[in-house]
Rosetta silent file (secondary structure, phi, psi, omega in degrees, C-alpha in Angstrom):
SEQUENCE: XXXXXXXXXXXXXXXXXXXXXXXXXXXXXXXXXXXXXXXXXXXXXXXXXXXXXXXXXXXXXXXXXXXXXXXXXXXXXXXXXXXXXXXXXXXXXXXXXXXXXXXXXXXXXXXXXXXXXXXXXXXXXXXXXXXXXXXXXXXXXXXXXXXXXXXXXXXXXXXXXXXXXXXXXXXXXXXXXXXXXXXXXXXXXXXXXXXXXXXXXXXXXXXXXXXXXXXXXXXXXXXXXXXXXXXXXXXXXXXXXXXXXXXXXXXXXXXXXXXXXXXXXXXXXXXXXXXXXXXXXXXXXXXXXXXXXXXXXX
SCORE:     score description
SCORE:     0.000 S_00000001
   1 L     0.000  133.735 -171.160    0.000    0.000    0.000 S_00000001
   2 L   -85.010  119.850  144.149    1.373    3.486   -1.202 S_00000001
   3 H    21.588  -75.978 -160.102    2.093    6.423    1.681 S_00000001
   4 H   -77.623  -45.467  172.275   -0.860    8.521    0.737 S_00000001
   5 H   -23.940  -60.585 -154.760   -3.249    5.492    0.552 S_00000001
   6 H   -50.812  -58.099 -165.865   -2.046    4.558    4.228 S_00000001
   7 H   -48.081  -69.048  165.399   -2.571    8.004    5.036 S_00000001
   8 H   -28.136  -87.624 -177.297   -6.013    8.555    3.475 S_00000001
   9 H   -13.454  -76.852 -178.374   -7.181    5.167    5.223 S_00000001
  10 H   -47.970  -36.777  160.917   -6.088    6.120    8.528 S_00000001
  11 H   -56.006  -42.587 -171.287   -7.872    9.509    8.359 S_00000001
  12 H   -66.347  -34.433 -172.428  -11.293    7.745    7.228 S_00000001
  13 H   -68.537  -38.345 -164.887  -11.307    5.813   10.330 S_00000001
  14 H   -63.097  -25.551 -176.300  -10.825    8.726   12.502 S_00000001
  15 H   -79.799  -26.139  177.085  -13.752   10.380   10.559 S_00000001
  16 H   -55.281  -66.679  168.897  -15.639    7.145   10.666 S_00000001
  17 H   -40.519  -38.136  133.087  -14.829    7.015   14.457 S_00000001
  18 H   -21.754  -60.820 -135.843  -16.880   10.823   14.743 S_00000001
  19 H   -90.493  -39.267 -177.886  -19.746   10.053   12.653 S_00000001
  20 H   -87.698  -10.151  173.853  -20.188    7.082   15.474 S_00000001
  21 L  -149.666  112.901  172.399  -19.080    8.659   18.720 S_00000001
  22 L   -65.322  -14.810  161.444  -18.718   12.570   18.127 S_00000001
  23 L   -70.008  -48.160 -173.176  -16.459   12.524   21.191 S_00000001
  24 L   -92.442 -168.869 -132.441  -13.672   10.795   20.455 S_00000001
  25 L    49.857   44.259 -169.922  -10.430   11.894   19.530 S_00000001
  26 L    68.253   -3.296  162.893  -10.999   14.585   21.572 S_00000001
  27 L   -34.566 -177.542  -11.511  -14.282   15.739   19.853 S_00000001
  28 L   -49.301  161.773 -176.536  -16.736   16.786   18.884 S_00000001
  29 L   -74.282 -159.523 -177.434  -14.814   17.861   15.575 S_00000001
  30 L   177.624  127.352 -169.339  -14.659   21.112   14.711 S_00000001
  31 L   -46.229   -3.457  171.952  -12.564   22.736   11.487 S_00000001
  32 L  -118.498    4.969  179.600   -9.189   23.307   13.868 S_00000001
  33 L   -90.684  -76.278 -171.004  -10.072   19.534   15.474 S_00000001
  34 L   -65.583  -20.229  161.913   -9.717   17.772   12.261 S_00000001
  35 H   -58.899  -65.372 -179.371   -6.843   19.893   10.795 S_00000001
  36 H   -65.074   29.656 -123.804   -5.156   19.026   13.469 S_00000001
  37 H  -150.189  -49.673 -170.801   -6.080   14.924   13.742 S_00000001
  38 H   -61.237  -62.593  174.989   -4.886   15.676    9.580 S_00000001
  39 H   -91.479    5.140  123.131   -1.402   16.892   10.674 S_00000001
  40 H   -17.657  -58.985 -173.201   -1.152   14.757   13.011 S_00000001
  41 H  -106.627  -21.846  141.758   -0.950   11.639   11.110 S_00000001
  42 H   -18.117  -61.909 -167.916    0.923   13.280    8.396 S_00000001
  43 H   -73.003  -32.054  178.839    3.829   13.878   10.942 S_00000001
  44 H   -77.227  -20.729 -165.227    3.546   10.313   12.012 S_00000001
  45 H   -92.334  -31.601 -177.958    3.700    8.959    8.767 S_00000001
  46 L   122.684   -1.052 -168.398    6.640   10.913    8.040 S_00000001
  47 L  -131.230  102.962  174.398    5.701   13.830    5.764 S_00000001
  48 L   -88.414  -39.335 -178.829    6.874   16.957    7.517 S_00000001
  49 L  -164.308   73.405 -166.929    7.182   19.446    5.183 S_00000001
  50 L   -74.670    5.061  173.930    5.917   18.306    2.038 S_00000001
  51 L  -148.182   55.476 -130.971    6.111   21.545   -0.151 S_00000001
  52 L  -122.387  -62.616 -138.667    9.467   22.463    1.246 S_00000001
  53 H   -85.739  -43.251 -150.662   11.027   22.482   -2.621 S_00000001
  54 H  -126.134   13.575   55.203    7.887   24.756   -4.150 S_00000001
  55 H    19.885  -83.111 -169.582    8.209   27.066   -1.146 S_00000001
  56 H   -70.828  -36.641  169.319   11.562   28.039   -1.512 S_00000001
  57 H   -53.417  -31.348 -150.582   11.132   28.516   -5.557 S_00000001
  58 H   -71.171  -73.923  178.959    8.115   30.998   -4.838 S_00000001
  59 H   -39.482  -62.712  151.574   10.027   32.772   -2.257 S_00000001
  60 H    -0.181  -83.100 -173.855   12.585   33.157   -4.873 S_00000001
  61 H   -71.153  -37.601  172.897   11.011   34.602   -7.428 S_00000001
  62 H   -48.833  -42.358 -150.553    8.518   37.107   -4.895 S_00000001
  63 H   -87.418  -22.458  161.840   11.759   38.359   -3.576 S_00000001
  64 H   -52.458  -41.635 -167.243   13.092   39.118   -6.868 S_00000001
  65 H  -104.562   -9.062  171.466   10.060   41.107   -7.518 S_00000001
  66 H   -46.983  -54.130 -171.385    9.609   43.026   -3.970 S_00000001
  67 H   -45.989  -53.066 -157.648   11.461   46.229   -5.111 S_00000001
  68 H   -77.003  -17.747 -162.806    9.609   46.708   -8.147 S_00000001
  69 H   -83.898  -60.957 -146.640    6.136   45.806   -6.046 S_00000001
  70 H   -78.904  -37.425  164.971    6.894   48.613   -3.216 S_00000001
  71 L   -49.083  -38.459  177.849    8.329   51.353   -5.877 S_00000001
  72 L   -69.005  -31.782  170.005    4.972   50.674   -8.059 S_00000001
  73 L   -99.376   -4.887  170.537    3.179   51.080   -4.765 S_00000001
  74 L  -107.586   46.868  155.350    4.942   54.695   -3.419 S_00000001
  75 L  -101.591  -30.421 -165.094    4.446   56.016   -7.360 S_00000001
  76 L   -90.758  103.875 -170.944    0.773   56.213   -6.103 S_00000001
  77 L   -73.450  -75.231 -159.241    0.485   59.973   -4.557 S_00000001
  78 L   -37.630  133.410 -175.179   -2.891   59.603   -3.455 S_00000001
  79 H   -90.435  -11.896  174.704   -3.112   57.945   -0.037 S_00000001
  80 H  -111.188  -15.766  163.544   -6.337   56.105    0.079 S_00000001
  81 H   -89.516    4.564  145.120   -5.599   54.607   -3.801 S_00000001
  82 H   -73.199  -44.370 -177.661   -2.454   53.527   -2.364 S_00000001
  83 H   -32.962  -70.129 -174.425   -3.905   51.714    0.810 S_00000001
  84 H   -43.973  -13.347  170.866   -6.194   49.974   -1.911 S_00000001
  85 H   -91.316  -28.365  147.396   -3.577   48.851   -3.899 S_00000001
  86 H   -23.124  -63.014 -167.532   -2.008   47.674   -0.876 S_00000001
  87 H   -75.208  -46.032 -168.305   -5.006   45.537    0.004 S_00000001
  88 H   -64.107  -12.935 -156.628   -5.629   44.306   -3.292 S_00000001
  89 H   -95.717   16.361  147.418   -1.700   43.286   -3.674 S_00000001
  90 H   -78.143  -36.480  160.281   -2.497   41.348   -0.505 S_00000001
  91 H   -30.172  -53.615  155.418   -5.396   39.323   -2.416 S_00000001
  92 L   -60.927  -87.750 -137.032   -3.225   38.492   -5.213 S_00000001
  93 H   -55.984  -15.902 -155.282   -0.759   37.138   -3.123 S_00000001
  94 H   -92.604   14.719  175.743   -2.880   35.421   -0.897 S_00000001
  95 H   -82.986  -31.214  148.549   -3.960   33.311   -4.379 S_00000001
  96 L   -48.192   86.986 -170.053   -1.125   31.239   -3.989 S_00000001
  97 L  -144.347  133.850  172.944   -2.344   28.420   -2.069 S_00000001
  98 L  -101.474  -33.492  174.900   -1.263   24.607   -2.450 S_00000001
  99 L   -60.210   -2.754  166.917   -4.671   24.051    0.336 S_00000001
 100 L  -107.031  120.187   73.616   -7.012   24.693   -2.448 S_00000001
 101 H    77.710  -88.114 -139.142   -7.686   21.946   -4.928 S_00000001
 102 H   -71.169  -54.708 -173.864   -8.573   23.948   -8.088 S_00000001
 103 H   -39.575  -47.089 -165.341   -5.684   26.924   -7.201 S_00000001
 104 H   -73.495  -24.263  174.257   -2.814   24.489   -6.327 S_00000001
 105 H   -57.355  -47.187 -148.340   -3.991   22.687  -10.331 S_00000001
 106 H   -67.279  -42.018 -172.301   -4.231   26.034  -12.224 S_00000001
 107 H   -70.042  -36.172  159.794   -0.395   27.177  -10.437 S_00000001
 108 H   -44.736  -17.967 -148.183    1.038   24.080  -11.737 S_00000001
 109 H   -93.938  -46.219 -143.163   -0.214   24.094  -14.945 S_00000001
 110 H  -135.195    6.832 -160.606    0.890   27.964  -15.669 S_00000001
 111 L    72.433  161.627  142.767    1.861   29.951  -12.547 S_00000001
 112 L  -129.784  132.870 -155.123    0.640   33.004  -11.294 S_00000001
 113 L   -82.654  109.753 -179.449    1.301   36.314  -12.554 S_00000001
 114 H   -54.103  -32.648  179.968    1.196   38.647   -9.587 S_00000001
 115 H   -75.517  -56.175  172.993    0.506   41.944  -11.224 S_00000001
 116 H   -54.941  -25.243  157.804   -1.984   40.465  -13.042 S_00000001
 117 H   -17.104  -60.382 -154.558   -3.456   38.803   -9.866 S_00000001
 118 H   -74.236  -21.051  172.794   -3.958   42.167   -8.780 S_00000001
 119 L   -81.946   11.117 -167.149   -5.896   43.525  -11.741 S_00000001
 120 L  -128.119   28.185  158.550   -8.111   40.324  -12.159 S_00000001
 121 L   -68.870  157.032  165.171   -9.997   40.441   -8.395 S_00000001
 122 L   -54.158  154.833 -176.101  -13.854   40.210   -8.475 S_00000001
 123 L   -55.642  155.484  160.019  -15.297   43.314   -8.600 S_00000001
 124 L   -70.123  155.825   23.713  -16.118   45.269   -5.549 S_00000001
 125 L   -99.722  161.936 -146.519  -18.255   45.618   -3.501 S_00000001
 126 L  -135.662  141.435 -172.086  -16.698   42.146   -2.343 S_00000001
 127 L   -12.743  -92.823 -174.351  -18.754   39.579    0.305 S_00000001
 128 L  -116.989  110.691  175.382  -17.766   41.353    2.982 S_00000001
 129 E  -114.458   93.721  157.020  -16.302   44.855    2.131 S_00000001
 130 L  -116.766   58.563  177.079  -15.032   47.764    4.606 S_00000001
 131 L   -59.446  -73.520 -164.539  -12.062   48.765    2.557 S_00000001
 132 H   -16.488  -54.291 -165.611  -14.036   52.018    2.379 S_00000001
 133 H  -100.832    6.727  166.620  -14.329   52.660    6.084 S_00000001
 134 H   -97.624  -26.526  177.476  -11.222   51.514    6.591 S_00000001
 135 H   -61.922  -44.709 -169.427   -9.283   53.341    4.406 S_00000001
 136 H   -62.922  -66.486 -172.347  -11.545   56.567    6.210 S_00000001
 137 H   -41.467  -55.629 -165.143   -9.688   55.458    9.583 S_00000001
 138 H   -71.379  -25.053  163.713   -6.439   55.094    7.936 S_00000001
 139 H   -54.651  -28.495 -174.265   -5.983   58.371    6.316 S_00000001
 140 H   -89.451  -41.608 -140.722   -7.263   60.138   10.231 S_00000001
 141 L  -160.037  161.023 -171.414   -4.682   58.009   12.634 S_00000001
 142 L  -112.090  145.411  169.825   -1.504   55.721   12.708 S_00000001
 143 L  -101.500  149.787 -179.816   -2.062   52.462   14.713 S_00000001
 144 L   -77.701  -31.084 -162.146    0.919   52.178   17.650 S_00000001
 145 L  -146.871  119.686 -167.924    0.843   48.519   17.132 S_00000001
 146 E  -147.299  119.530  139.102   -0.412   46.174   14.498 S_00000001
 147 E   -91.428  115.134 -160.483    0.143   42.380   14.800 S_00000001
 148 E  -100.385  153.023  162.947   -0.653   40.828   11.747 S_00000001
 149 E   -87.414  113.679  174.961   -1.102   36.409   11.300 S_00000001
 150 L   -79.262  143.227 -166.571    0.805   35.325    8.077 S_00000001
 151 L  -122.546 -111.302 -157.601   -0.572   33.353    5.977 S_00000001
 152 E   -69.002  166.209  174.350    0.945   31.393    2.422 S_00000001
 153 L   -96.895 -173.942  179.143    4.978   31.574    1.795 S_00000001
 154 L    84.823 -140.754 -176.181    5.566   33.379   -1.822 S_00000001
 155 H   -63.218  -47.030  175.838    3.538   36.249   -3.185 S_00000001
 156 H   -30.445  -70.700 -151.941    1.255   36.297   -0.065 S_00000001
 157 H   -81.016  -51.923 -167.755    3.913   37.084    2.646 S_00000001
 158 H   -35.322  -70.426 -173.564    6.042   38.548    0.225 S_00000001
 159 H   -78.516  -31.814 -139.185    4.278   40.462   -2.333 S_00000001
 160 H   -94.996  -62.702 -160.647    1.251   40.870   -0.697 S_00000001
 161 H   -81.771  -21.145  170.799    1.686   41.508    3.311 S_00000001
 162 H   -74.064  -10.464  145.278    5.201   43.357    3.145 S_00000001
 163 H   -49.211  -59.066  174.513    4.390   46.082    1.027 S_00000001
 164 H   -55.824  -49.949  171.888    1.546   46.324    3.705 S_00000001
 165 H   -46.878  -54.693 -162.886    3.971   46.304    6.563 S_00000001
 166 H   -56.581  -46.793  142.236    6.523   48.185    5.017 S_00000001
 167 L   -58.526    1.263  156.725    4.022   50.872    4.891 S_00000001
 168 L   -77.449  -57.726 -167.787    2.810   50.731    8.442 S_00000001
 169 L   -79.703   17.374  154.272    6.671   51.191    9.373 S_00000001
 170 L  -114.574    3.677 -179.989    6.724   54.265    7.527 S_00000001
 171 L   -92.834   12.523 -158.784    3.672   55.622    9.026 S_00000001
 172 L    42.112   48.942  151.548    5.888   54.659   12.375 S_00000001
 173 L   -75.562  166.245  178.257    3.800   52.213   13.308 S_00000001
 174 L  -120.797  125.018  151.685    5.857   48.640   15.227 S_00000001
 175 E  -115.674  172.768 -167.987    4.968   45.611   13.711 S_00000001
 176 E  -150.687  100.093  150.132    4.657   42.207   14.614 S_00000001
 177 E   -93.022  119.626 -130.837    4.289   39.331   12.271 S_00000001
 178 E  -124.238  110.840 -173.465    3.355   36.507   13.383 S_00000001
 179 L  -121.632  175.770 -172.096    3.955   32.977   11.821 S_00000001
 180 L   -62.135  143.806 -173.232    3.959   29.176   12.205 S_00000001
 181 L   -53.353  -31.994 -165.362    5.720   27.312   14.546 S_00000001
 182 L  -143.985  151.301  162.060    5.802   24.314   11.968 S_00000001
 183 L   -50.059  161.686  171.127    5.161   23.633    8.424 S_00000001
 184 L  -172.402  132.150 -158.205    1.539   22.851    7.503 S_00000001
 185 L     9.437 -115.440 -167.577    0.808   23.163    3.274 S_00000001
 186 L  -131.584   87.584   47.778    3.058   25.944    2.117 S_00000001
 187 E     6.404   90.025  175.248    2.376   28.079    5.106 S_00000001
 188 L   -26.035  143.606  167.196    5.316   30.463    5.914 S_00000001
 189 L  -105.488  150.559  169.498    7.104   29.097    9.089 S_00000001
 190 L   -75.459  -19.609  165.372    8.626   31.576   11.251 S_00000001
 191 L   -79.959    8.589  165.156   12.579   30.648   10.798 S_00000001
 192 H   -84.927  -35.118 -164.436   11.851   30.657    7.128 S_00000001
 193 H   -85.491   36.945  176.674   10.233   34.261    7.238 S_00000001
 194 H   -97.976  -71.243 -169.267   13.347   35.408    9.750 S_00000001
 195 H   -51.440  -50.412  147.541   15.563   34.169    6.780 S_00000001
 196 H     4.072  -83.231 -151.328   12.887   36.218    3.821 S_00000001
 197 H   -76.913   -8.078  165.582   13.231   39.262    5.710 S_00000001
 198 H   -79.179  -41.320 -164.002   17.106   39.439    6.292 S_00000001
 199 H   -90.593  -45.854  173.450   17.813   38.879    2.676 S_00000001
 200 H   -50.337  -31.789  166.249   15.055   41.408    1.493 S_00000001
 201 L  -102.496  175.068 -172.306   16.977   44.001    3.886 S_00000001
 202 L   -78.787 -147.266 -164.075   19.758   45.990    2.841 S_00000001
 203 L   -81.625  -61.705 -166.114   23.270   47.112    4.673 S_00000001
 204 L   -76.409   -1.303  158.428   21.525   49.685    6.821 S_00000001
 205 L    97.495   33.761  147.693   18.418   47.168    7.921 S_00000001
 206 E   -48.048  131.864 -176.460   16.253   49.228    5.425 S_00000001
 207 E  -101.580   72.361 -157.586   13.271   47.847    3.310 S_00000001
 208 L    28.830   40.055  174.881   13.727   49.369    0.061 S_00000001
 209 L   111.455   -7.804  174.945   14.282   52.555    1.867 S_00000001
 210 E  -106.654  154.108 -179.992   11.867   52.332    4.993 S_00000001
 211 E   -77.458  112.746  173.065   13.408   51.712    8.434 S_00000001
 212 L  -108.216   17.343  172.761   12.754   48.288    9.425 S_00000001
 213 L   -45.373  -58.354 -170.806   14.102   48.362   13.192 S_00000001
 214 L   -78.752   30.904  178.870   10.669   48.250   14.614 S_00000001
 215 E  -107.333  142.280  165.916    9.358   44.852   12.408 S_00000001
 216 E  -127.772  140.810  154.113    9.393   41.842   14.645 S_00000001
 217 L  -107.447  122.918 -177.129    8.881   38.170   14.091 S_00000001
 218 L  -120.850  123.724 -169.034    7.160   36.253   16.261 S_00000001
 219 L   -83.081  114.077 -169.496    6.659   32.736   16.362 S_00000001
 220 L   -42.306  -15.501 -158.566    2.415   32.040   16.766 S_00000001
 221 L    41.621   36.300  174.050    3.036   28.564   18.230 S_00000001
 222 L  -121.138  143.789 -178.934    0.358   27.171   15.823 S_00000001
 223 L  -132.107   39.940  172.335    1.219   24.366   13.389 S_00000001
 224 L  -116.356 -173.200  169.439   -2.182   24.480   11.696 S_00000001
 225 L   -80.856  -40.155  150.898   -3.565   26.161    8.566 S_00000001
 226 L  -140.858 -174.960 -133.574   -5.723   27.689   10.652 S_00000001
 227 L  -136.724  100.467  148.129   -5.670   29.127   14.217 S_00000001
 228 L   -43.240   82.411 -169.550   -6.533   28.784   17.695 S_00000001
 229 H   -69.132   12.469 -167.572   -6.127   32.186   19.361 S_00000001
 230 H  -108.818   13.617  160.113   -6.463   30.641   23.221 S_00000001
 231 H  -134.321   68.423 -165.082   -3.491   28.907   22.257 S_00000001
 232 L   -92.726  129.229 -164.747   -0.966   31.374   20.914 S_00000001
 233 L   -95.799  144.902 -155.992    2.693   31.000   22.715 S_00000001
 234 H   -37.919  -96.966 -152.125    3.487   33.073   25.545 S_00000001
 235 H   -61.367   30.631   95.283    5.920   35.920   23.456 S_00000001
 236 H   -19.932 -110.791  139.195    3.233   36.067   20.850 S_00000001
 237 H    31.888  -89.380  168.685    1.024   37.122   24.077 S_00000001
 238 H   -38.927  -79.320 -155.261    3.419   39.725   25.036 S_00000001
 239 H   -45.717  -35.368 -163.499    3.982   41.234   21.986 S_00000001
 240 H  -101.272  -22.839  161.999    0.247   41.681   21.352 S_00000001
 241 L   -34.577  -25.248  170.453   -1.046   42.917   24.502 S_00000001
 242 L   -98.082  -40.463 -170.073   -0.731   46.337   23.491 S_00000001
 243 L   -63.588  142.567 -145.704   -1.467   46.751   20.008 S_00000001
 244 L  -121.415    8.634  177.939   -4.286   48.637   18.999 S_00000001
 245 E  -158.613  113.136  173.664   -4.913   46.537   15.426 S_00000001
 246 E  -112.326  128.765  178.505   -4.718   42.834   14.790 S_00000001
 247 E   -84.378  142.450  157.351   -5.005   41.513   11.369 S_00000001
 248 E  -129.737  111.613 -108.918   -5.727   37.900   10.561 S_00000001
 249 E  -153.347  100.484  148.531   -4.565   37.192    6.769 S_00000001
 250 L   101.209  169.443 -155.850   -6.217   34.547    4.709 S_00000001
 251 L   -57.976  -10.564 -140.850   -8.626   32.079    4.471 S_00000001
 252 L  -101.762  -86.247 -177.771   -7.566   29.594    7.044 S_00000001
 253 L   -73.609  -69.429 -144.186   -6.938   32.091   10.230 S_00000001
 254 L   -79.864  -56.040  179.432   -9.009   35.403    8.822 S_00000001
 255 L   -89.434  -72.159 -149.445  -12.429   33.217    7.688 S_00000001
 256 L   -67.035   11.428  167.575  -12.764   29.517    8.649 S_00000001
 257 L  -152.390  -21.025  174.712  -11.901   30.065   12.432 S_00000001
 258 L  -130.205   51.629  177.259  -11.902   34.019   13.328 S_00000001
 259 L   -69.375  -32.728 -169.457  -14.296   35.886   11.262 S_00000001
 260 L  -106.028  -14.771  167.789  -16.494   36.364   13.906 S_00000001
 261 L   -31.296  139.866 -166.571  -13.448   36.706   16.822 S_00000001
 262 L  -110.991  145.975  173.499  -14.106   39.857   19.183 S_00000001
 263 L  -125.532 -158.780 -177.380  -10.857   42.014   19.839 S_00000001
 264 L  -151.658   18.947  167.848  -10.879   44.420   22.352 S_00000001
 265 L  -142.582  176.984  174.818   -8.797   46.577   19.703 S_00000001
 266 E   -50.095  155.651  160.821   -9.368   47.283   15.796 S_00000001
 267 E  -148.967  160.555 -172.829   -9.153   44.140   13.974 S_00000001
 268 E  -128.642  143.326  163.991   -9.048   43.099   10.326 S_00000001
 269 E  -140.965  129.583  178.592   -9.695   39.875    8.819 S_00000001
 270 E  -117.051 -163.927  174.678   -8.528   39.574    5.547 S_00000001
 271 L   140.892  128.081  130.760   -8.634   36.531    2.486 S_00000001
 272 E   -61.716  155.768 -171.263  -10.205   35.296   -0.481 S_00000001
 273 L   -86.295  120.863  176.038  -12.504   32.828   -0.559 S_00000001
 274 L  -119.483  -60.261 -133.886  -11.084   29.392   -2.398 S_00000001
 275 L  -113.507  137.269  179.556  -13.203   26.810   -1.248 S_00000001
 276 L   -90.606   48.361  148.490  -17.460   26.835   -2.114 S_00000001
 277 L   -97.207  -13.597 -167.849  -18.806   25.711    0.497 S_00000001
 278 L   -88.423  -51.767  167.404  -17.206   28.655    2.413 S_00000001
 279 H   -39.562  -78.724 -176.755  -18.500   30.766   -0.690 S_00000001
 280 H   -54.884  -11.037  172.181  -22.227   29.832   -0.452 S_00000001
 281 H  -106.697   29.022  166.988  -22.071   30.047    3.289 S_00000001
 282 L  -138.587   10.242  162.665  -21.269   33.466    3.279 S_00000001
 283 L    43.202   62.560  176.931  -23.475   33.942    0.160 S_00000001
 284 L  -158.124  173.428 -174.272  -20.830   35.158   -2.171 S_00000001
 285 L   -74.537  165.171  169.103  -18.501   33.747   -5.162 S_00000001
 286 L   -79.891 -176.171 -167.204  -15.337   31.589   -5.025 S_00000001
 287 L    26.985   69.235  138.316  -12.389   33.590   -5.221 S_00000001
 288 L   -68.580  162.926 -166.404  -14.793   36.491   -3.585 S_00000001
 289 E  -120.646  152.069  164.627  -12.689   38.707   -1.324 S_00000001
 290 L  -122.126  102.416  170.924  -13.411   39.302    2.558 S_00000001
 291 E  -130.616  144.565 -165.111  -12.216   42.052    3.728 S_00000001
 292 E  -119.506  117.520 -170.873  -13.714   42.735    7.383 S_00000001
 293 E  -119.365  114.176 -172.394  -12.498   45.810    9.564 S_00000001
 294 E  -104.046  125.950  178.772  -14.066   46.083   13.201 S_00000001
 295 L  -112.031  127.319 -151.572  -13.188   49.469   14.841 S_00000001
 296 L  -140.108    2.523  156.233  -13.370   48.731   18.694 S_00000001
 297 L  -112.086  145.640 -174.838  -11.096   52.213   19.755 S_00000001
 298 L   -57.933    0.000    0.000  -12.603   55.181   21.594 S_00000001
């Protein structure tokens, strides 16, 4: 019997084992039960970091293309059609996914072209859209603090949220990005995006020209796809205690487990939608956009 068979098998019982006693394995499931049940027997089986190879090409080639991203995005005088170009060039990136079926076919067959990415989103107004009122916010006040959750390696972290960053830390905002402890599909890990972000800066710790002393990485202590926040690791915690805007980035952390998460500061949840049942239960298209901004400061 072939690896993935083995695997597959071994998963059906545990879902078999549900459908007859919704308790065990630690049950009832729940979409952060069964990822983790999923990587679980991956890791036992032996397959640790299965897209370790197609990873490191992406990051390659985004990192080629950063300069040319962030220059393309400070050509844009206007300040609320840069934000927006911002957000969409998180969108594109966040299209890069090996955890969706039809996305992880079509980037095999042909790639994906980033720029174009960004000009090919569904139209606005998008499921759930408060660029608008967010954009209102960002133009009155600087956030002190922004922890954002990283999502895909490649265009995502790359392309999509460090342009976004880069531009917080030139508004002097301190960020804190915060990624996985462990592989899980092509999910940045945090010693890969340590290594990313050294070689992206220059002699003087500089970002194409923005000061990048106050970006921190901090490792989430999650080694899912998507995210428990009551189990976050202690300097994670810290780091975040303060901050007056937490982002959650992509479908995985931002939809299928904290859409509805209460902060007790601004929060964002951002992503496209790849899979449709997640479409139709939010009664929008696939590859629909979410972008959700909750303003929770006086």
């Amino acid at each position: 019997m072939l690896f993935h068979e083995f695997t597959q098998l071994k998963y059906t019982e545990i879902l078999e084992d549900f459908k007859k006693d919704p308790k065990s394995h630690s049950g009832p499931p729940d979409g952060i039960l069964l990822c983790r049940i999923r990587e679980q027997v991956l890791r036992e089986l032996g397959f640790r970091d299965i897209f370790k190879k197609v990873k490191d090409e992406e990051n390659t080639k985004a990192m080629s293309l950063f300069e040319t991203v962030v220059r393309l995005n400070d050509d844009i005088e206007d300040e609320a059609k840069r934000v927006e170009n911002l957000v969409r060039g998180i969108f594109a990136g966040n299209v890069f996914d090996l955890g969706a079926a039809q996305l992880a076919e079509l980037f095999s067959k042909d790639g994906m072209s980033f720029l174009a990415s960004c000009q090919n989103l569904v139209p606005r107004p998008w499921v759930i859209d408060d660029l608008d009122k967010f954009i209102v916010k960002w133009c009155k006040k600087s956030w002190k603090k922004v922890v954002i959750f990283v999502d895909n390696s490649g265009a995502d972290v790359i392309l999509g949220i460090l342009p976004f960053a880069r531009e917080l830390l030139h508004r002097g905002t301190q960020v804190v990005l915060a990624a996985n402890d462990l592989p899980s599909i092509n999910d940045i890990t945090y010693t890969e995006l340590i290594d990313i972000i050294s070689k992206l800066k220059d002699e003087q710790g500089k970002l194409v020209g923005v000061d990048a002393s106050n970006l921190l990485i901090v490792n989430s202590g999650n080694d899912l796809p998507v995210i428990d926040l009551s189990s976050i690791s202690q300097e994670l915690a810290y780091l975040a205690s303060d901050a007056d805007l937490v982002m959650m980035e992509g479908m995985g952390r931002g939809i299928e487990t904290n859409l509805y998460a209460q902060f007790r500061c601004d929060s964002l949840k951002i992503g496209m939608v790849k899979h449709q049942e997640v479409a139709d239960f939010l009664g929008g298209r696939l590859y629909d956009c979410v972008f959700k901004y909750d303003d929770n400061l006086d």
